[in-house]
Each structure stands twice: as C-alpha cells, then as structure tokens.
C-alpha positions as CSV (number, residue, x, y, z in Angstrom):
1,X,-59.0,-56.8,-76.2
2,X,-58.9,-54.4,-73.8
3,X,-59.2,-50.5,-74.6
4,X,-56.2,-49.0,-73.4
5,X,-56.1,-45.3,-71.2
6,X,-52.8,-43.9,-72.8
7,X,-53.4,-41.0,-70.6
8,X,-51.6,-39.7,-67.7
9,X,-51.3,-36.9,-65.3
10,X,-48.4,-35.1,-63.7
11,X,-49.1,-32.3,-61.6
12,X,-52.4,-31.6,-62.6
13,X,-51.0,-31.5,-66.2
14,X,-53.2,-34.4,-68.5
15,X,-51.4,-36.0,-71.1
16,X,-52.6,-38.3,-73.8
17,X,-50.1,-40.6,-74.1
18,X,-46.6,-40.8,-71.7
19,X,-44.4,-40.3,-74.4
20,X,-42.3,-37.1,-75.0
21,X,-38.9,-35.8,-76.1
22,X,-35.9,-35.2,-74.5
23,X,-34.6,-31.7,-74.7
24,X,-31.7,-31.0,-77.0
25,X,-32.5,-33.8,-79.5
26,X,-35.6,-31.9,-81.0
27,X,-35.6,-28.5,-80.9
28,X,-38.9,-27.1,-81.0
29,X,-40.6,-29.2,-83.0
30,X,-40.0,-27.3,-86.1
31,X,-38.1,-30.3,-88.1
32,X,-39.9,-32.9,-86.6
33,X,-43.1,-31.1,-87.9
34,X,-42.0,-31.9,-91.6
35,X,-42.3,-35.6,-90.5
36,X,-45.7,-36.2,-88.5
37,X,-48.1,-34.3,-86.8
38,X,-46.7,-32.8,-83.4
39,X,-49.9,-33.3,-81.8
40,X,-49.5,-36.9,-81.8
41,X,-47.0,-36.8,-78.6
42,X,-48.2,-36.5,-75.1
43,X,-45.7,-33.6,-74.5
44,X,-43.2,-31.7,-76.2
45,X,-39.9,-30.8,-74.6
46,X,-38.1,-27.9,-75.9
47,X,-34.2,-27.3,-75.9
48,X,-32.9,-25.6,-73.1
49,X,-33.0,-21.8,-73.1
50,X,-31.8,-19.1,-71.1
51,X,-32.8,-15.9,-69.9
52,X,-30.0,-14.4,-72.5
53,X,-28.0,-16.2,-76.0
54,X,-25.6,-18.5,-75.4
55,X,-23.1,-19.3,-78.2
56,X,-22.3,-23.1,-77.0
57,X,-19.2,-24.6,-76.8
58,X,-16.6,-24.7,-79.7
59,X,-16.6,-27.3,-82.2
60,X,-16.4,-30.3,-82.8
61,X,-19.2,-30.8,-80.6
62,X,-20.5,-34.2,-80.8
63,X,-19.0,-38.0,-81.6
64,X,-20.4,-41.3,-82.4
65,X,-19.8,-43.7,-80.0
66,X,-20.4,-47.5,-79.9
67,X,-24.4,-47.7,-79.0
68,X,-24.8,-44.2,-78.9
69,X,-23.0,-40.8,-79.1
70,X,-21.4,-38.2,-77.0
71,X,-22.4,-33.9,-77.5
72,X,-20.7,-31.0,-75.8
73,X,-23.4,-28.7,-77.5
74,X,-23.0,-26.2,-74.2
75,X,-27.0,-25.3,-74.2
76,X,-26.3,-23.3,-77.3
77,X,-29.4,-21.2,-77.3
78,X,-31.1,-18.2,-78.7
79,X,-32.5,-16.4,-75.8
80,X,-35.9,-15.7,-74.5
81,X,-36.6,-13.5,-76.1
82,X,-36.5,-14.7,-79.6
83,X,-37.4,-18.2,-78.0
84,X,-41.1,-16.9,-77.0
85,X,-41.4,-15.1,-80.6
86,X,-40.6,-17.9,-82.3
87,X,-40.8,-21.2,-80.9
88,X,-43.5,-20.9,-78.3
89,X,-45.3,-19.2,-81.5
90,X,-44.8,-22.2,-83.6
91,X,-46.3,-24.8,-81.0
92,X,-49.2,-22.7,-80.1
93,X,-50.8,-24.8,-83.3
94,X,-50.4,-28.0,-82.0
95,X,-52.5,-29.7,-79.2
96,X,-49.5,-31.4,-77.0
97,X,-48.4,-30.2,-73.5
98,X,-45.9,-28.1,-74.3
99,X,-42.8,-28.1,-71.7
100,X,-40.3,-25.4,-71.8
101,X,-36.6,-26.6,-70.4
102,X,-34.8,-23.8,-69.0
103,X,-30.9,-23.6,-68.2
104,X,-28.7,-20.7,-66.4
105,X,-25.2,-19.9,-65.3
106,X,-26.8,-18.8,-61.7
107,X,-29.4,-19.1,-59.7
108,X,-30.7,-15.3,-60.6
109,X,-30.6,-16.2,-64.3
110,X,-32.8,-19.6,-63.3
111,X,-35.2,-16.7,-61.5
112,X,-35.3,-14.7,-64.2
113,X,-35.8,-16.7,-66.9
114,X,-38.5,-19.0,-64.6
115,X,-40.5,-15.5,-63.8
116,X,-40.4,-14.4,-67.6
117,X,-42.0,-17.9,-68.9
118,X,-44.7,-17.1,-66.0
119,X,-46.2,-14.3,-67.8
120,X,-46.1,-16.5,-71.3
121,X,-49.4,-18.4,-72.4
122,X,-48.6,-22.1,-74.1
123,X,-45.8,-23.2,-71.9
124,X,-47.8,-25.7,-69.4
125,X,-45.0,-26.8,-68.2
126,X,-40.9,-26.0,-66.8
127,X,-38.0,-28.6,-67.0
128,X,-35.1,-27.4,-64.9
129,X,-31.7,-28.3,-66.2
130,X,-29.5,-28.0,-63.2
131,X,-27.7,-31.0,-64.7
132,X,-25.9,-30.7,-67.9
133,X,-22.2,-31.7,-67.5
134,X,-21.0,-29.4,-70.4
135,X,-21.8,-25.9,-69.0
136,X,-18.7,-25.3,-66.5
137,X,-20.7,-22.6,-64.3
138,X,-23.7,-23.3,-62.2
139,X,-25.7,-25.7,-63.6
140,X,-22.9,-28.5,-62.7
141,X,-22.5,-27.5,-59.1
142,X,-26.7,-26.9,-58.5
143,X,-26.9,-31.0,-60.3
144,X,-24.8,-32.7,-58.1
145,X,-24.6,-31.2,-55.0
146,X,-27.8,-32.1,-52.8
147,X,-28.2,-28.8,-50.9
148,X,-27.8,-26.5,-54.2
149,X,-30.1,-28.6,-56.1
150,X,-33.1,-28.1,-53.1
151,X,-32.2,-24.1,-52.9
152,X,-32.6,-23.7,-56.3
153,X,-35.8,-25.3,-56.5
154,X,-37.2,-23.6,-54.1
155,X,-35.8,-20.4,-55.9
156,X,-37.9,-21.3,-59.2
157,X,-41.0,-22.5,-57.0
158,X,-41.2,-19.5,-55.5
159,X,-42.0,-17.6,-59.1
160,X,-42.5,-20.3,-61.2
161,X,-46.7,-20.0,-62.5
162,X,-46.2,-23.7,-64.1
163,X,-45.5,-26.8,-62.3
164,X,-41.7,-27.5,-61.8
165,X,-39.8,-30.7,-63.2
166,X,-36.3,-31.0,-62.0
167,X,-34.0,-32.8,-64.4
168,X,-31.3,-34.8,-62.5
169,X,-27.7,-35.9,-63.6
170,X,-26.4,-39.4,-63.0
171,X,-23.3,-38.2,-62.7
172,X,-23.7,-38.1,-58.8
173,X,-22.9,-40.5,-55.8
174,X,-26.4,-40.6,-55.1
175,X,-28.9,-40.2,-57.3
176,X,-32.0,-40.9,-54.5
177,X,-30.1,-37.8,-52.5
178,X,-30.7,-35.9,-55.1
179,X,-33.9,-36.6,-56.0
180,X,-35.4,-36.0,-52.3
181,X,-33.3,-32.8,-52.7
182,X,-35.5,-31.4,-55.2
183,X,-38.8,-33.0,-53.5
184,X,-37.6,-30.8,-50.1
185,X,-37.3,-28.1,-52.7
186,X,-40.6,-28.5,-53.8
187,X,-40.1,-29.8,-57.4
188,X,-43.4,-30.7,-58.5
189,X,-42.1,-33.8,-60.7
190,X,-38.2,-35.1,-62.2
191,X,-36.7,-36.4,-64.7
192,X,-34.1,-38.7,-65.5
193,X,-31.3,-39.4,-66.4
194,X,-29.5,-36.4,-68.0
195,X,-26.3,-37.6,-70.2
196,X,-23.6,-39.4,-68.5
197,X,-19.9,-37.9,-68.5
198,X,-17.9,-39.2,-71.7
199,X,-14.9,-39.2,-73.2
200,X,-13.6,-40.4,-77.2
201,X,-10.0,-39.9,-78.4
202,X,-9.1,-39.8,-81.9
203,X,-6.6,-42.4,-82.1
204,X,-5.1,-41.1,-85.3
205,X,-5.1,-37.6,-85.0
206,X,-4.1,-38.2,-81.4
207,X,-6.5,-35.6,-79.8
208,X,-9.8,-35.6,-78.7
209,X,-12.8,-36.4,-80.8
210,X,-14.6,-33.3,-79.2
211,X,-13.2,-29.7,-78.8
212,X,-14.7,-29.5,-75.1
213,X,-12.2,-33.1,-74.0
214,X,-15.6,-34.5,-72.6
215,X,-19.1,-34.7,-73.8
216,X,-22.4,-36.3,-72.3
217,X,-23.0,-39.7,-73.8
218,X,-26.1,-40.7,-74.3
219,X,-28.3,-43.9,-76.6
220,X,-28.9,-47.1,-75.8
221,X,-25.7,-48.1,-73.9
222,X,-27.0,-45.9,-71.3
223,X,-30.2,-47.6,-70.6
224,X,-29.7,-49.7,-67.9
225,X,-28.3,-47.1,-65.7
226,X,-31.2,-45.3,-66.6
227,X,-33.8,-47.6,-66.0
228,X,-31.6,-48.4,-62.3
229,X,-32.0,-45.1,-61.9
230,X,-35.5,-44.4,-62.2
231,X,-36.2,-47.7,-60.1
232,X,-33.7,-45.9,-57.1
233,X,-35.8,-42.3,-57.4
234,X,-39.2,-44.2,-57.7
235,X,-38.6,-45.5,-54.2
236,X,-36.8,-42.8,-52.7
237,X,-40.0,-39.9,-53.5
238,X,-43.2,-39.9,-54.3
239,X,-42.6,-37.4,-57.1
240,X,-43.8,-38.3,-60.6
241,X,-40.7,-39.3,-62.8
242,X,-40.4,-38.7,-66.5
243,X,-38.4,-41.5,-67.5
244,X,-35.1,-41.6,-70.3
245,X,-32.0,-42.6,-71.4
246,X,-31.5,-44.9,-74.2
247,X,-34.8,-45.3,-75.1
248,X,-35.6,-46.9,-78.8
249,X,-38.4,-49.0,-79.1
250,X,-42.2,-49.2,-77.0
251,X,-40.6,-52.2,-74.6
252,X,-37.2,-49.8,-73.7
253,X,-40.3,-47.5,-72.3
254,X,-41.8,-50.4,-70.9
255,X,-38.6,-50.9,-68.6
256,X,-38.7,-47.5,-67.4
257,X,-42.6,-47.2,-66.2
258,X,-42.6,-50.9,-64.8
259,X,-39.8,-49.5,-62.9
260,X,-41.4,-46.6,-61.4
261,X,-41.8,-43.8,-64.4
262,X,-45.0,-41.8,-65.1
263,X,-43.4,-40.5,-68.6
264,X,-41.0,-41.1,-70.8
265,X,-38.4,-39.0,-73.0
266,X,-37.2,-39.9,-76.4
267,X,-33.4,-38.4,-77.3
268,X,-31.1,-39.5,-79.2
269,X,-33.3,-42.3,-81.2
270,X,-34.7,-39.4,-83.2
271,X,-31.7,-38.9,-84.7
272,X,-31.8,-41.8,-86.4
273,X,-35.4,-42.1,-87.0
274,X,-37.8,-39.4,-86.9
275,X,-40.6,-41.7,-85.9
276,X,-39.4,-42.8,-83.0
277,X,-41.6,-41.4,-80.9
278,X,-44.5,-42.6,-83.0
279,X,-43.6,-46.1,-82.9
280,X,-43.2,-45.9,-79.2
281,X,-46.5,-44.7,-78.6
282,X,-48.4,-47.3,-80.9
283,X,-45.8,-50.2,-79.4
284,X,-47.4,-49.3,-76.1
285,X,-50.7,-48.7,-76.9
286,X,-50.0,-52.2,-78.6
287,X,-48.7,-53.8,-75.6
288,X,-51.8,-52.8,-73.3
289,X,-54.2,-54.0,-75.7
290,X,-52.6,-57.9,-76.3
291,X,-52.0,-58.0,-72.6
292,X,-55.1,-56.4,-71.4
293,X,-54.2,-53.8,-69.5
294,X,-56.4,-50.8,-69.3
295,X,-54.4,-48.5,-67.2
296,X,-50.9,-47.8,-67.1
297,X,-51.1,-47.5,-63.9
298,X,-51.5,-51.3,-63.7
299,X,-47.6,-51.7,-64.9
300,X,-46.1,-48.4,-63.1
301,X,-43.8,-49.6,-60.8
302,X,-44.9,-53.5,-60.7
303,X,-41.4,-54.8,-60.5
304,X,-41.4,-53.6,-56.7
C-alpha cells in the first residue's frame, strides 16, 4: 500500500493533514482538548472575534432541525483583547496551524481588529467572516454584495501580516461572483459554505423556535449545496478553498476535495461526537492507502 502525503499547503502555510474546524462549533480548542490531542488537526479555527465584546443575540439561540440544526449565536465574543490573553495563550502549546476568524460591524472594526492580530505571534493565519446571516450590520451587506466583499478585502490585505481567507455565504445569487470578488480583493484563499438562512416555528407554542425569527442552519442536509458550491468556486478562481458544510464522516470530505477543495472544516459534527475530526483524518488517510494514492493532489478536483 501506498504511503499517503496528508500534507497540504495554502498560502505558503504547510499543514499536516487537510482537516480543520469550522469556527463557532469549537471554540478555541479548550473543550476539545479534554478529548484528544489538539495537535492532531492540520489547523485549528477559532470562533469569530472582534476588535471589541459582543453580547450575541438574545436567547433561545439555536434549534434542532431535521439533519442538522439552526444557531443565531450573533458572533457572541469576548474581545481581543481577552481573546489574545487567553485563547491564543492556550494554543501556543499545541503544534496545529492556528487560524484566527475575525468578524466586525464595519469595515474599520475589520481593520482594526486585522492590524491588532498582525502584531500577535501564534496566529498563522486570518479567516474573514463577511458572511454570517445573524449579525444585522456589516458583515451581511460586505457577504453578499460582490463589490463590498472585494473592498473589504483589500481593506484587510492592506494590514493583514498573515495570509487572508475570505469565508463566503451561500446565501447569494452567485456564489462564483463572489468568490472572484474576493480574489480581485486579493484574498489569499476562501472558504465555504457559511450557514444557510433558516427558519423553525414552534408549532405549539405558536412562535418561533429562535428569539432572533431566523438562524443559519447548518449539518448534513446542507452538504450538497456545499459540495455544488465548492465545485462552482473551484472553477471560477484559482484560489485555494477550504471546504465545509455538513461534513461527518472521511468520504463527506472526500466529496468536497474531489470537487475542487484544498481543506476541509468540521462544524456541527462535533457536537455530536468529539472525534469527529479524528475519524475524518484517519478515514482519509485510510482511503489513500487502499486506493493507492500518494498525493491528495491526485483526487483534488478530479471530477472536472
């Protein structure tokens, strides 16, 4: 059987495996940490934080939903500065790339926050949320308008020390606009898909299941918009994609690199099983070896 080269690179970053997590679903790492050894993923994403606290949105704040769930957490977050002290503290022990997701009401707070992370050691890389659907101001109108999303990327390029990965929302017209939006911007890499715009009603207590009316829904019953979506972005830049939405098991990943990912993000999977990750790391590794491939760059992209 073949040896299998788990490793990957995305703008001049080297990982040593394509796996990592998608932000909001893991923290820091701190919980997970109880669980298995942090070191084990290729990256680490962190939750999103801002340049100053944000409280969130009111609760109830998140649903079940039929193959998977929908959250209106609102970025809830404690700030940067209690963010670098503490979290980027904590994973300074573990030997993963450590990606730091960063959200703001404006495009000066996306500045700010981008030029403060500059100066911090441990954060190789920057995820820019211009796309969650529960924060009313700014991030909604920079994630699904094509001109905002390229001026604010070239807003954090121009201060950002650490390559740039812009995170995209599906809930667009045209996900491949947007993705050559950030590219003109200068994003160094993307990923994607961010949640997709939900709603749940309590039929009994006839009101909604979440304080905020709608929530982003994310789990498996996502994943083949996902994966359609990836495959559109793959052949609409030649950006590097980190890969997610639904994804569960080793072959879910599989989908998303044969259609065009480099990486791939675990979400809401951890919450039902810690080792998630784990398993799809060692599924993939796995599936290399009993097929014989020796470079995931053999699969990335091969269904054309």
């Amino acid at each position: 059987m073949a040896e299998a080269n788990m490793k990957i690179n995305i703008a001049g970053i080297e990982w040593k495996n394509p796996v990592t997590v998608a932000s909001g679903t893991f923290g820091s790492g701190m919980e997970f940490s109880q669980f298995f050894d942090l070191s084990k993923l290729g990256a680490i994403t962190t939750k999103g934080v801002a340049i100053t606290p944000w409280e969130g949105n009111p609760t109830p704040r998140m649903a079940e939903t039929r193959g998977g769930m929908l959250n209106a957490i609102g970025l809830q977050n404690p700030g940067l500065d209690t963010f670098i002290e503490r979290d980027v503290d904590f994973l300074k022990a573990y030997d993963t790339v450590k990606i730091v997701n960063v959200c703001g009401h404006s495009e000066e707070e996306y500045v700010e926050a981008v030029e403060r992370l500059a100066t911090v050691d441990d954060v190789d890389m920057l995820e820019i949320n211009i796309s969650c659907p529960n924060v009313k101001e700014g991030g909604i109108a920079f994630g699904t308008q094509p001109e905002a999303a390229r001026k604010i990327t070239e807003a954090v390029k121009k201060v950002a020390k650490q390559p740039v990965i812009m995170k995209l929302s599906p809930n667009v017209t045209s996900i491949a606009d947007m993705a050559r939006a950030c590219e003109a911007g200068g994003a160094d890499a993307l990923s994607l898909i961010n949640t997709i715009t939900g709603m749940k009603i309590d039929v009994n207590r006839r009101t909604f299941a979440i304080a905020n009316k709608t929530g982003g829904m994310s789990g498996p019953a996502v994943k083949p918009v996902a994966v359609r979506m990836v495959y559109e972005v793959a052949h609409a830049t030649s950006l590097p994609i980190i890969g997610m939405g639904g994804i569960a098991s080793a072959y879910d990943a599989l989908e998303f690199i044969m259609a065009g990912a480099t990486a791939v993000s675990v979400g809401t999977a951890n919450f039902n099983d810690p080792f998630t990750t784990l398993k799809v790391i060692d599924g993939i590794r796995q599936f290399m070896e009993e097929k014989g491939i020796k470079d995931l760059a053999e699969i990335r992209g091969c269904v054309g």
